[in-house]
C-alpha positions in Angstrom: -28.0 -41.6 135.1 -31.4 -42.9 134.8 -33.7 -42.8 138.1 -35.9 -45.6 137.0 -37.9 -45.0 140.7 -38.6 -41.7 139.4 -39.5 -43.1 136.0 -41.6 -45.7 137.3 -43.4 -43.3 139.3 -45.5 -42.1 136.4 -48.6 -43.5 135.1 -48.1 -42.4 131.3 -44.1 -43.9 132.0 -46.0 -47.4 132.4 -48.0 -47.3 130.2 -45.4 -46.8 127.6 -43.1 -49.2 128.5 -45.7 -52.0 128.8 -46.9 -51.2 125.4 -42.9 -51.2 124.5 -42.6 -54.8 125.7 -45.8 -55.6 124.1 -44.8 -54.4 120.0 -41.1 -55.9 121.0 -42.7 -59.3 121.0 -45.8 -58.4 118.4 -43.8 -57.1 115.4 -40.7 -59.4 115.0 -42.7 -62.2 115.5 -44.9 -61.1 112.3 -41.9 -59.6 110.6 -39.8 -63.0 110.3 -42.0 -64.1 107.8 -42.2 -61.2 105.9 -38.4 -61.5 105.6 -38.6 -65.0 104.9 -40.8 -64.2 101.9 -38.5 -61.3 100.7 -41.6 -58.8 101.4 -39.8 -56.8 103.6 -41.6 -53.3 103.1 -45.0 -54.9 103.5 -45.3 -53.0 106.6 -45.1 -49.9 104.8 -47.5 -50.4 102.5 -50.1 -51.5 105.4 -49.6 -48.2 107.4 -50.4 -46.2 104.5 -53.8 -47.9 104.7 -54.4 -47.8 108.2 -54.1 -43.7 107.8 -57.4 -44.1 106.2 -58.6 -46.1 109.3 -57.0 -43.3 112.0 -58.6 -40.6 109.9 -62.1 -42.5 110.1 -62.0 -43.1 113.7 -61.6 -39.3 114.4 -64.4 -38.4 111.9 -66.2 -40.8 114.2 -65.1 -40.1 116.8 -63.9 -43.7 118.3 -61.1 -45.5 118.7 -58.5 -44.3 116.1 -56.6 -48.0 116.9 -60.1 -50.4 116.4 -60.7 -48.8 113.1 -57.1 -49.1 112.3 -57.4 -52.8 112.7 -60.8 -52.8 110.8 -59.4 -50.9 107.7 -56.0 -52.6 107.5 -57.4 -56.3 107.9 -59.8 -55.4 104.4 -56.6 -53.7 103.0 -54.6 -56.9 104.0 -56.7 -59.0 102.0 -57.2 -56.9 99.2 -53.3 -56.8 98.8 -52.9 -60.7 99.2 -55.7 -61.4 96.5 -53.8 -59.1 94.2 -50.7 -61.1 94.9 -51.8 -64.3 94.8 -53.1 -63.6 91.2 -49.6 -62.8 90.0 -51.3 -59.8 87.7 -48.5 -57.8 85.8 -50.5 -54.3 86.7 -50.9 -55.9 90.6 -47.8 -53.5 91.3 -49.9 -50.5 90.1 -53.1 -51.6 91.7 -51.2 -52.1 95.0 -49.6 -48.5 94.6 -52.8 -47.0 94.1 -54.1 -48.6 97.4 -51.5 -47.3 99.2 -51.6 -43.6 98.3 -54.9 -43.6 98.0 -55.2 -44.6 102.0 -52.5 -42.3 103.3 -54.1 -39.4 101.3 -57.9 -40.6 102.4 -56.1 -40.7 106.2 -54.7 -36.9 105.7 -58.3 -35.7 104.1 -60.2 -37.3 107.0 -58.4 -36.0 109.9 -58.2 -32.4 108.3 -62.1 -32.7 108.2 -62.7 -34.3 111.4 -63.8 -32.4 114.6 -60.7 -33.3 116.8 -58.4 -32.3 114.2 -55.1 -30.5 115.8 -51.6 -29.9 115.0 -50.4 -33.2 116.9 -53.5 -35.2 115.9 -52.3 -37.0 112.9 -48.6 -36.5 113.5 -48.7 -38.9 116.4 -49.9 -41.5 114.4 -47.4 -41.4 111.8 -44.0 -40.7 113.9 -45.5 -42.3 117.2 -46.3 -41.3 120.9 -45.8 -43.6 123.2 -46.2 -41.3 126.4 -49.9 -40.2 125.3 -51.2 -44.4 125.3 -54.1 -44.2 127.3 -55.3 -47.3 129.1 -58.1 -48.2 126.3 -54.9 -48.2 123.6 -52.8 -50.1 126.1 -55.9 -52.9 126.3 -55.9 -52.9 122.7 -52.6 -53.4 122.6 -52.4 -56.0 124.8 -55.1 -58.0 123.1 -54.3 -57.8 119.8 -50.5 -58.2 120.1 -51.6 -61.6 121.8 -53.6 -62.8 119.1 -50.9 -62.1 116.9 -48.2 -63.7 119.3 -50.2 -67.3 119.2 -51.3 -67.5 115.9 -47.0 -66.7 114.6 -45.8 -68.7 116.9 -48.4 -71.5 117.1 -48.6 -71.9 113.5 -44.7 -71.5 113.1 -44.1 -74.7 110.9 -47.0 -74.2 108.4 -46.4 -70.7 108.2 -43.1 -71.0 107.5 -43.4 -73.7 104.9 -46.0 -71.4 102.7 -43.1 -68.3 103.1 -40.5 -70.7 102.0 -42.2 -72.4 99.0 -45.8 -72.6 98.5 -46.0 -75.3 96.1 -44.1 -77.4 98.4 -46.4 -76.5 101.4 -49.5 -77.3 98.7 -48.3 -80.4 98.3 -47.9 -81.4 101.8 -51.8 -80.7 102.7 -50.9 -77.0 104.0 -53.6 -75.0 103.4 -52.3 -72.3 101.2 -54.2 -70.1 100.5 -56.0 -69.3 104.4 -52.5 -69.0 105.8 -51.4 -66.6 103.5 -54.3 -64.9 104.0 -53.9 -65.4 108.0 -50.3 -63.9 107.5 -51.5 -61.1 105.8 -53.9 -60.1 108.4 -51.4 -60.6 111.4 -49.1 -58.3 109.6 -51.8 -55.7 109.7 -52.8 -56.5 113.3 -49.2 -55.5 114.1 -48.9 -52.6 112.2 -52.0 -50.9 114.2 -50.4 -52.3 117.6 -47.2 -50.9 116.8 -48.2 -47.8 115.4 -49.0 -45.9 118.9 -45.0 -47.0 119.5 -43.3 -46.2 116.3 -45.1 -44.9 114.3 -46.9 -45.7 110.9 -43.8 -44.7 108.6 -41.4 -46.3 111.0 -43.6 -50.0 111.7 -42.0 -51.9 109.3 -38.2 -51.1 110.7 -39.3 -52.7 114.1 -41.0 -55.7 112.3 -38.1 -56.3 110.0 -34.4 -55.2 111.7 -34.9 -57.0 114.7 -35.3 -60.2 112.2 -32.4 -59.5 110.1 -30.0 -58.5 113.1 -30.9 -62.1 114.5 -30.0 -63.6 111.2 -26.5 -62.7 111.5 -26.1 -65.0 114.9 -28.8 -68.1 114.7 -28.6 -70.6 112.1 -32.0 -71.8 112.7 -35.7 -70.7 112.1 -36.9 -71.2 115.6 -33.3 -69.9 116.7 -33.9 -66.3 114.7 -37.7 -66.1 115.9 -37.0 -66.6 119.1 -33.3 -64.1 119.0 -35.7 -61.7 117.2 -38.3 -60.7 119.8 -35.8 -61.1 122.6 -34.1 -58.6 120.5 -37.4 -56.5 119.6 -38.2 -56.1 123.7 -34.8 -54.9 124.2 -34.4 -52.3 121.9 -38.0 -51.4 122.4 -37.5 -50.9 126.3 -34.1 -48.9 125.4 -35.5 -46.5 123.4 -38.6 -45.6 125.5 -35.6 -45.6 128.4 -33.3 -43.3 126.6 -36.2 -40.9 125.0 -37.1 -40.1 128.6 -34.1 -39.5 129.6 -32.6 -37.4 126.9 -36.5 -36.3 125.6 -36.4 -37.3 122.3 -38.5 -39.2 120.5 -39.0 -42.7 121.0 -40.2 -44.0 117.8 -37.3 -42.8 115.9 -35.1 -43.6 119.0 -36.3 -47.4 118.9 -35.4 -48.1 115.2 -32.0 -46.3 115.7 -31.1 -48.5 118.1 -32.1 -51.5 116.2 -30.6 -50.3 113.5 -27.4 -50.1 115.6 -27.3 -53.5 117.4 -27.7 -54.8 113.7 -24.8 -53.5 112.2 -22.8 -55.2 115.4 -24.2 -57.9 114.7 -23.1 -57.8 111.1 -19.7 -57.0 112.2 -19.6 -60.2 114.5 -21.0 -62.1 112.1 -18.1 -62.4 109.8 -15.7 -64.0 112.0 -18.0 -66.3 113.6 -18.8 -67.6 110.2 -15.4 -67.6 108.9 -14.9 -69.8 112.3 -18.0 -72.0 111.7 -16.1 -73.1 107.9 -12.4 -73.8 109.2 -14.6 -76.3 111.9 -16.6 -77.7 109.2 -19.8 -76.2 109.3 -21.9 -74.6 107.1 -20.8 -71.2 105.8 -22.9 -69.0 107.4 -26.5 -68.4 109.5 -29.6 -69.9 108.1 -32.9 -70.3 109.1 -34.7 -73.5 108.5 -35.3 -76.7 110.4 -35.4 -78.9 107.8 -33.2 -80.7 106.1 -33.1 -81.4 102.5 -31.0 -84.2 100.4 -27.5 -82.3 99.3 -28.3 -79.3 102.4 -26.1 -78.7 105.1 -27.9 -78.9 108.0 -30.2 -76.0 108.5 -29.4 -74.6 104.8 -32.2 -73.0 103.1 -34.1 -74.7 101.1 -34.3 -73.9 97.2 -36.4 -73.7 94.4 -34.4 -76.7 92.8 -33.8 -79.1 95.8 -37.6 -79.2 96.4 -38.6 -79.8 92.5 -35.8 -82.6 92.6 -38.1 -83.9 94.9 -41.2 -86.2 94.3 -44.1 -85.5 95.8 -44.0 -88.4 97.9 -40.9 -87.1 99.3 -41.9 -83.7 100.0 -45.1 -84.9 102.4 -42.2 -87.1 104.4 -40.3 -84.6 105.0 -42.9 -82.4 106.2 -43.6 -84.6 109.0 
């Protein structure tokens, strides 16, 4: 039995489980909209950059985090302009950037004066226990940035994930929110990584969101299911690797892991429920409703280009 008193009692036990509560609410409120847009392992990519950004910050000797942030946000936007060009060698340009800053990351901590045996393996598998109050600030700060530009800018956001030529048409400004969604995404993955880990970010930014998706039939439904269910699991897994002295990083995205495939099993009788009463078939996650949807379907590529553009800015309003 857990003695939270004891628990509590700590300093470093705190710390961790603030910063826990913190990347609950941070990453699944980034990672809805990489699901949405089927970039799912865009989390990945981004903490193979911010290696490069760790391994500066210890040849520096500053914050490893701040020039996380710094590194990622220009990898961010290098990776977005790539995509938004639609280049057939993007794929291999993209690939190169990745590598290439997880093996600049390695080389720069080998080289740096504070290198150690735990230095860099911290970073990449997480170490919640060792957040130190400047990383817990950071934390703090940065997650809510990211918090009110996800949830502030939901609509929009999620219109340019869904279909951007539909959001262009509407007067959403394309382009800077894809661009804005690019750099959140990297916010979070050097907010999370102190947590999780950089190899294990993107689990916590994207199960959470797919778990929720097996319950909610609405966009504002899953976002909100998601970070309720991104606190939890985060708090649970800080919890239990106290308790049983395991790892937390890895013991967060187990869990996860685990409440989704519940979900999933819950899922399919709910839905088959949901279609003897005459509903649609299963979750969804939009709030808008096109001609020849079910409420809350997903919009697709064809309902929106049966549409003229007249009738895409109404129903945008």
């Amino acid at each position: 039995m857990i003695d939270l008193t004891e628990m509590l009692s700590y300093d470093f036990m705190q710390r961790a489980l603030i910063a826990a509560v913190l990347v609950g609410i941070t990453a699944p409120a980034v990672g809805i909209y990489l699901v949405q847009r089927r970039q799912a392992l865009m989390g990945d990519g981004m903490g193979h950059v911010a290696m490069t950004g760790v391994g500066l910050g210890f040849v520096f000797q500053t914050s490893p985090v701040w020039m996380a942030v710094l590194v990622c946000v220009l990898g961010a936007v290098v990776m977005e302009l790539v995509r938004s060009r639609g280049n057939q060698r993007g794929d291999i340009a993209l690939a190169m950037l990745f590598y290439g800053g997880m093996a600049c990351g390695k080389l720069l901590v080998s080289l740096s004066a504070q290198a150690g045996a735990g230095s860099l393996e911290s970073y990449l598998w997480g170490s919640i226990l060792t957040v130190s109050p400047g990383d817990l600030t950071a934390i703090a700060v940065l997650g809510a940035v990211v918090v009110a530009v996800t949830v502030g800018l939901r609509r929009q956001l999620f219109a340019i994930c869904q279909d951007e030529d539909f959001a262009r048409v509407t007067g959403v400004p394309v382009r800077v929110l894809n661009l804005l969604l690019a750099v959140m995404a990297a916010v979070t993955v050097t907010v999370a990584m102190r947590v999780v880990g950089l190899l294990l970010v993107s689990a916590l930014m994207v199960v959470p969101v797919v778990a929720a998706q097996q319950l909610t039939r609405s966009f504002a439904a899953t976002q909100a299911a998601s970070i309720a269910l991104g606190v939890v699991v985060a708090l649970a897994g800080v919890t239990g690797s106290y308790e049983l002295n395991v790892p937390s990083g890895p013991a967060i995205v187990l869990l996860a892991i685990a409440v989704f495939a519940v979900f999933s099993l819950l899922a399919a009788p709910l839905a088959r429920r949901r279609h003897r009463a005459g509903g649609e078939p299963g979750p969804q996650v939009c709030d808008v409703q096109l001609p020849g949807q079910f409420p809350g379907q997903l919009p697709t590529q064809g309902s929106l280009d049966a549409t003229t553009p007249e009738r895409r800015a109404g129903l945008a309003q």
